[in-house]
N, CA, C and O of each residue as an XYZ file, in Angstrom:
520
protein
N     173.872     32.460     97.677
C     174.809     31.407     97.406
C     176.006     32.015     96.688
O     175.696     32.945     95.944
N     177.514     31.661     96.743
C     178.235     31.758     96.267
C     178.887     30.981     95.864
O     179.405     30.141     96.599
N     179.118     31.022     94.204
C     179.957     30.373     93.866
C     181.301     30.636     93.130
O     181.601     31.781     92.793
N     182.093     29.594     92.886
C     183.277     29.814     91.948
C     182.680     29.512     90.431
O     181.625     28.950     90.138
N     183.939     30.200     89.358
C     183.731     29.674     88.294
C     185.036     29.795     87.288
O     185.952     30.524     87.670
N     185.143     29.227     86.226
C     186.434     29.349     86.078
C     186.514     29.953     84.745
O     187.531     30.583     84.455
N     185.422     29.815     83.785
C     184.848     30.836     82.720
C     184.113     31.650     82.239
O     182.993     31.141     82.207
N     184.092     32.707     81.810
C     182.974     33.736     81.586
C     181.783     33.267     81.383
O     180.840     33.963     81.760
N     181.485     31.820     80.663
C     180.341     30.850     80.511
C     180.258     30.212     81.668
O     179.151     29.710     81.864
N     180.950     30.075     82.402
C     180.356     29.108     83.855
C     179.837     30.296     85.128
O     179.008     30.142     86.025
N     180.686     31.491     84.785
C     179.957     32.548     85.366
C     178.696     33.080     85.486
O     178.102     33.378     86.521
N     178.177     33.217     83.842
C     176.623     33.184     83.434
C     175.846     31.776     83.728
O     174.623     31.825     83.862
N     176.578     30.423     83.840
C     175.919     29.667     84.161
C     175.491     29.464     85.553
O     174.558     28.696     85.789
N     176.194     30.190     86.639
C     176.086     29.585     87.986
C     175.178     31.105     88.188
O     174.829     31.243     89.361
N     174.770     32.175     87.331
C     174.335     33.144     88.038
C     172.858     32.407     87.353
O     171.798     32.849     87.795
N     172.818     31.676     86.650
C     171.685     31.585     85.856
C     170.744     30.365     87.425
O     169.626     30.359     87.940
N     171.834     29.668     87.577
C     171.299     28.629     88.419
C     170.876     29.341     89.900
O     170.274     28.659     90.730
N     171.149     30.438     90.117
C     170.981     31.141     91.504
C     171.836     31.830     91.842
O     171.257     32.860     92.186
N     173.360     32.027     92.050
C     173.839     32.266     92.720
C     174.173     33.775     92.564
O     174.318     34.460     91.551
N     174.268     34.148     94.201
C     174.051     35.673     94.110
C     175.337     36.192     93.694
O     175.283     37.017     92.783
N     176.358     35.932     94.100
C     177.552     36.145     93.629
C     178.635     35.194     93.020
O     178.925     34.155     93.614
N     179.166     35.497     91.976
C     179.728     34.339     91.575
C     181.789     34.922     91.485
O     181.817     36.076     91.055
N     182.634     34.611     91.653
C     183.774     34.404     91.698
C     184.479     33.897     90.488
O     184.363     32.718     90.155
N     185.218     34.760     89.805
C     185.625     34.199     88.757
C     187.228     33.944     88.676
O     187.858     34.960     88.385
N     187.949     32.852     88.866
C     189.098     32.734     88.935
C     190.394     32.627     88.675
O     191.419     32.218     89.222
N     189.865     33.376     87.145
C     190.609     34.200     86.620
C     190.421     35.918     87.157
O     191.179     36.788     86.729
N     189.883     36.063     87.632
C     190.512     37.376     88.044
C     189.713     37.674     89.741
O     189.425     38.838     90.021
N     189.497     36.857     90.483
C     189.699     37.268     92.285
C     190.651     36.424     92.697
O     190.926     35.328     92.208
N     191.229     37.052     93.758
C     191.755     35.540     94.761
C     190.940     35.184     95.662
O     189.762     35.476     95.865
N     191.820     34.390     96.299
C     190.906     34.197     98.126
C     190.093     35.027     98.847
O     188.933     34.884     99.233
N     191.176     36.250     99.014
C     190.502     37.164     99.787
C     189.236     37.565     99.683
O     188.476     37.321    100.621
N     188.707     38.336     98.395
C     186.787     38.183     98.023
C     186.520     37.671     98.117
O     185.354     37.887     98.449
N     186.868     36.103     98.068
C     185.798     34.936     98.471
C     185.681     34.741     99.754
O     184.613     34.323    100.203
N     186.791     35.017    100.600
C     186.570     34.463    102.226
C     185.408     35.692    102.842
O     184.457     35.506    103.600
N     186.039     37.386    102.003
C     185.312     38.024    102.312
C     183.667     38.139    102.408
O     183.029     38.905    103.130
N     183.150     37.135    101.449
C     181.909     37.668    101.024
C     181.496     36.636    101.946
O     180.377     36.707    102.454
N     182.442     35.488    102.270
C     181.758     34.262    102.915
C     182.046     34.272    104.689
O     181.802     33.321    105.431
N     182.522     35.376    105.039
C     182.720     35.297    106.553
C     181.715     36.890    107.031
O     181.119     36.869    108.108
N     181.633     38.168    106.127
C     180.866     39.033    106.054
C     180.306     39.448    104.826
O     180.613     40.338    104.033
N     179.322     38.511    104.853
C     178.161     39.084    103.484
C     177.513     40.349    103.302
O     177.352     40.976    102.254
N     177.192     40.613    104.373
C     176.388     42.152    104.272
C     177.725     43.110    104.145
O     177.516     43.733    103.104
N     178.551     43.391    104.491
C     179.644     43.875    104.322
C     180.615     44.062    103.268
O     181.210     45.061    102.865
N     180.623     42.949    102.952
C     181.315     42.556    101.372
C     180.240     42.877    100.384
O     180.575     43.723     99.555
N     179.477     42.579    100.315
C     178.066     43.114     99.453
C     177.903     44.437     99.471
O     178.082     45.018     98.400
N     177.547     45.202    100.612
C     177.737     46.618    100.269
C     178.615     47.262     99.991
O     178.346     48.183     99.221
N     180.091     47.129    100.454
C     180.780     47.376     99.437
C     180.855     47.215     98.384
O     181.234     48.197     97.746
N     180.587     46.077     97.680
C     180.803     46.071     96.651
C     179.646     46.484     95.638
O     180.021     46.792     94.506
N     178.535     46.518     95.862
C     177.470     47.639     95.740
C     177.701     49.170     95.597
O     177.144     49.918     94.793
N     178.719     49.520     96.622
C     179.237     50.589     96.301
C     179.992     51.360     95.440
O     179.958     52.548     95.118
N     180.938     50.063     95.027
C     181.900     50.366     93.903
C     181.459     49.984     92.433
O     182.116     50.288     91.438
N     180.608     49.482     92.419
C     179.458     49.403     91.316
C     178.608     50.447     90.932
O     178.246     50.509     89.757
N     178.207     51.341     91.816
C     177.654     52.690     92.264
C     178.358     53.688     90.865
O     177.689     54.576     90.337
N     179.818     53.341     90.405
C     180.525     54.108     89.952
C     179.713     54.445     88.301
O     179.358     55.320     87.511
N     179.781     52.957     88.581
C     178.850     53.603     86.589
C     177.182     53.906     86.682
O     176.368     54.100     85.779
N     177.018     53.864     88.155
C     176.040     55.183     88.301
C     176.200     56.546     88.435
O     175.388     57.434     88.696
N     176.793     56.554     88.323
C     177.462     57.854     88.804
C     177.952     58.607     89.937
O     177.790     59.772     90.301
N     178.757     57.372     90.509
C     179.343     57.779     91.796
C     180.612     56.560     91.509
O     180.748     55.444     91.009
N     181.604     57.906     92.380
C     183.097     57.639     92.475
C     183.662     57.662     93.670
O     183.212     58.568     94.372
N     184.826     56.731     94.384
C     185.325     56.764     94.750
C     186.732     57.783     94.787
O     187.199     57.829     93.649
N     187.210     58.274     95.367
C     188.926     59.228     94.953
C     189.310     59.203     96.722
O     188.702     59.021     97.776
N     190.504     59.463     96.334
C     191.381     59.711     97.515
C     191.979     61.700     97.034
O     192.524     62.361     96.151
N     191.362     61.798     98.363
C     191.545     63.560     98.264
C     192.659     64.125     99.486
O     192.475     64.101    100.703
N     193.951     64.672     98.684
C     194.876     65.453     99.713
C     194.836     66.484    100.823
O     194.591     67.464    100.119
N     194.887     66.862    101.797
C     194.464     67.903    102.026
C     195.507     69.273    101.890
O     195.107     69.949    102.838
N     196.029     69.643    101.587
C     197.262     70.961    101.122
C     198.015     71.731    102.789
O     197.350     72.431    103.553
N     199.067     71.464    102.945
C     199.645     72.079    104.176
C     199.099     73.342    104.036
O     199.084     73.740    105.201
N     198.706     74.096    103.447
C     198.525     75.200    103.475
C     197.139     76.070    102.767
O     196.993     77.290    102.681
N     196.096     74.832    102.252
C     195.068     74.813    102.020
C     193.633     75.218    103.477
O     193.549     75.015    104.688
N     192.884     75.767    102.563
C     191.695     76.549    103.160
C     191.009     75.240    104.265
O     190.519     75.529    105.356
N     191.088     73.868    103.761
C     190.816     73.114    104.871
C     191.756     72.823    105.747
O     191.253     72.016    106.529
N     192.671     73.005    105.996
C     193.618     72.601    107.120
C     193.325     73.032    108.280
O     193.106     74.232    108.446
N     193.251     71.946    109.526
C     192.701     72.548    110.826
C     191.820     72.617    110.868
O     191.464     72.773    112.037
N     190.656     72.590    109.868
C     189.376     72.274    110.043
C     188.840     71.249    110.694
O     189.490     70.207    110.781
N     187.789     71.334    111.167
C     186.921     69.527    110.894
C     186.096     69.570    109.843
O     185.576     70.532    109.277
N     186.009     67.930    109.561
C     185.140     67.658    108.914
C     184.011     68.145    108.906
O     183.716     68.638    107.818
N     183.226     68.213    109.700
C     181.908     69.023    109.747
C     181.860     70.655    109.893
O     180.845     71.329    110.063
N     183.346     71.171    109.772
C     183.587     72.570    109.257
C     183.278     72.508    107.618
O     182.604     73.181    106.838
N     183.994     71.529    107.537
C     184.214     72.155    105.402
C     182.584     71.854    104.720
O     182.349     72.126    103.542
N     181.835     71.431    105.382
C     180.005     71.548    104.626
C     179.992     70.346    103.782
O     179.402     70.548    102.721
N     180.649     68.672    103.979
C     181.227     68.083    102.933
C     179.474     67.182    102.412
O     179.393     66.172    101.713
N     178.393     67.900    102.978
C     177.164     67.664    102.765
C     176.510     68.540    101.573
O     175.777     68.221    100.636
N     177.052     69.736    101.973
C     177.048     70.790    100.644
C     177.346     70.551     99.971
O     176.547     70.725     99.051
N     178.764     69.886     99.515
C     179.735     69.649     98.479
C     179.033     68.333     97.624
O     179.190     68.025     96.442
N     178.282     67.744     98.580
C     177.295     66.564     97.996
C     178.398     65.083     98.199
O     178.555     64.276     97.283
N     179.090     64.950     99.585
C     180.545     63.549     99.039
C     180.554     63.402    100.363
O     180.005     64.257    101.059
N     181.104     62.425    100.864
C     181.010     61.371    102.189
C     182.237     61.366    102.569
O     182.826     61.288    101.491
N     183.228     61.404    103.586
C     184.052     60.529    103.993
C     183.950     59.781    104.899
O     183.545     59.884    106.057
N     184.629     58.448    103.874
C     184.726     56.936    104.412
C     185.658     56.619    105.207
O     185.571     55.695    106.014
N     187.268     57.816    104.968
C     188.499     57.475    105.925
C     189.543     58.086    105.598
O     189.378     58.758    104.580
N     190.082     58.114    105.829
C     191.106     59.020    106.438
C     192.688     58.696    106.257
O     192.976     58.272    107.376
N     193.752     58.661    105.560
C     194.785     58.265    105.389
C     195.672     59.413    106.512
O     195.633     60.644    106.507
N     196.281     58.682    107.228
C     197.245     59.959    108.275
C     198.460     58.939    108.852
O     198.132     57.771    109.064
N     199.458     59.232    109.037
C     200.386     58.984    109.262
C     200.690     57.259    108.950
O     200.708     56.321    109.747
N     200.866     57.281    107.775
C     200.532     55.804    107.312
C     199.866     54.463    108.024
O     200.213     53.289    107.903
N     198.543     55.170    108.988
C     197.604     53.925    109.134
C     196.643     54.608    108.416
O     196.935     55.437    107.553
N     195.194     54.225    108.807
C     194.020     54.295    108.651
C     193.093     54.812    109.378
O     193.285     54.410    110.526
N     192.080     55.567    109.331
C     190.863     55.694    110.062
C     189.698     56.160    109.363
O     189.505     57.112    108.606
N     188.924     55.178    109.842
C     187.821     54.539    108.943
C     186.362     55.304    109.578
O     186.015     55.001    110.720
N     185.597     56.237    108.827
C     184.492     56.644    108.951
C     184.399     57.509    110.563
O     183.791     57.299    111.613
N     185.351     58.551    110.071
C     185.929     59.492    111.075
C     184.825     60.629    111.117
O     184.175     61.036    110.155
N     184.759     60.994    112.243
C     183.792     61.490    113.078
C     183.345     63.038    112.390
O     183.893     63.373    111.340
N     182.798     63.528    112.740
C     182.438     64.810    112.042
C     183.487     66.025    112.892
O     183.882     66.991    112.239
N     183.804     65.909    114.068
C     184.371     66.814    114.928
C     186.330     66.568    114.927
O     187.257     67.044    115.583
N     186.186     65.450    113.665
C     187.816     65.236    113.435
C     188.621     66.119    112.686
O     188.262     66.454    111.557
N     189.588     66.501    113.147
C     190.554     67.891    112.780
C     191.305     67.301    110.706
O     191.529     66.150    110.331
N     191.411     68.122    110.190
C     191.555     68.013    109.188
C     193.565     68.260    109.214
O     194.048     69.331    109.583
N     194.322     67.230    108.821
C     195.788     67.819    109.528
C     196.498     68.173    107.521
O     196.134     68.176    106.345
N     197.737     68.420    108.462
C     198.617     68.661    106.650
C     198.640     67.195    105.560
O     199.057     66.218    106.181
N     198.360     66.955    104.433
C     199.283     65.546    104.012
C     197.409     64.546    104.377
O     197.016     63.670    103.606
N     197.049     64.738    104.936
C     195.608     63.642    105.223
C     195.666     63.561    103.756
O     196.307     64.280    102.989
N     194.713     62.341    103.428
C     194.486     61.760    102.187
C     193.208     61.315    103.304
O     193.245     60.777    104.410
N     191.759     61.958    102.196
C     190.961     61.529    102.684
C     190.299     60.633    101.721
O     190.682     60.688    100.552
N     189.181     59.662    102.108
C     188.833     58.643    100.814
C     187.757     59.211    100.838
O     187.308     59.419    101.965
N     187.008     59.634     99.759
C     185.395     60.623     99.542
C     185.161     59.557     98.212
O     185.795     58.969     97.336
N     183.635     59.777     98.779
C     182.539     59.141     97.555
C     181.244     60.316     97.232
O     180.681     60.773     98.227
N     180.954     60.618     96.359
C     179.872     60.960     95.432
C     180.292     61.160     94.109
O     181.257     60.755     93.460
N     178.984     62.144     93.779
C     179.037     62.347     92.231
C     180.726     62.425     91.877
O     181.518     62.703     92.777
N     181.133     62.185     90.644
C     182.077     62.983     90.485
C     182.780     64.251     90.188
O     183.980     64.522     90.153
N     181.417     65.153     89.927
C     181.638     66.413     89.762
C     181.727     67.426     91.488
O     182.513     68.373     91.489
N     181.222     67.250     92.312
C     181.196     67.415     93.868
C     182.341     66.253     94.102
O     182.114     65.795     95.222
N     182.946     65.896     93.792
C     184.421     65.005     94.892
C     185.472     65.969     94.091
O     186.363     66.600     94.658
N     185.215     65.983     92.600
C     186.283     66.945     91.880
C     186.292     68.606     92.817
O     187.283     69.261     93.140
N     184.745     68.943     93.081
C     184.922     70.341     93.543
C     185.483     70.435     94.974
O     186.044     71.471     95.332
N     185.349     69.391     95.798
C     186.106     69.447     97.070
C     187.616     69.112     97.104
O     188.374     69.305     98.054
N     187.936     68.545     95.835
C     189.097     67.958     95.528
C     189.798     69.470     95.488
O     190.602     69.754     96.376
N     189.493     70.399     94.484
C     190.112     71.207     94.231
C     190.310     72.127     95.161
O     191.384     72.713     95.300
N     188.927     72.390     96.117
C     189.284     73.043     97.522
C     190.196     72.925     98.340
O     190.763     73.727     99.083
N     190.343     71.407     98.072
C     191.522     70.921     99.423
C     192.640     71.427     99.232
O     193.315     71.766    100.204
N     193.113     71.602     97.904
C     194.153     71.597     97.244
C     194.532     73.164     97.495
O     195.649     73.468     97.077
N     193.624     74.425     98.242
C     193.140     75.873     97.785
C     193.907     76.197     99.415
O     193.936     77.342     99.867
């Protein structure tokens, strides 16, 4: 169930009564709410994910260096399994691409979005940069 709420006390109250997620309106808009209510499993794991953080996992957006040791690579060249971090997508020529393939070329300027620990996203971070 989802609900709205409009105070930090009606928040604890509607989670108390059931509800799996609650909306607080002072600080979401629309969009999380339509989100969670048109794709739940979707909106939920994401947001599961980004909760993940004060487990100890981070989100970052990582550059790749015109002239860095990954350039021209693929993804499944640079070992980003070794490094212990995921990519989710791909920033390139100001669109998007979302959960890009392992055999995808690594270009100048990419901004890739990586999740793990934060000590392995920092160490690939700094590679990219190499």
């Amino acid at each position: 169930m989802i609900a709205r709420a409009i105070t930090n006390e009606t928040v604890d109250r509607r989670t108390v009564a059931g509800a799996t997620r609650v909306f607080s309106t002072r600080t979401a808009n629309a969009q999380p709410m339509a989100s969670y209510v048109l794709k739940p499993n979707l909106a939920g794991a994401l947001s599961e994910l980004l909760d993940e953080k004060s487990k100890g996992m981070t989100i970052r957006e990582v550059s790749i260096a015109p002239d860095g040791s990954y350039m021209g690579r693929t993804i499944g060249d640079v070992g980003l399994r070794r490094h212990g971090v995921e990519v989710t997508g791909i920033g390139r020529d100001g669109g998007q691409q979302f959960l890009p393939a392992r055999d995808e070329a690594l270009r100048p300027l990419d901004v890739l979005v990586m999740i793990g620990p934060p000590p392995n996203v920092r160490r690939f971070a700094e590679q990219a940069g190499k």
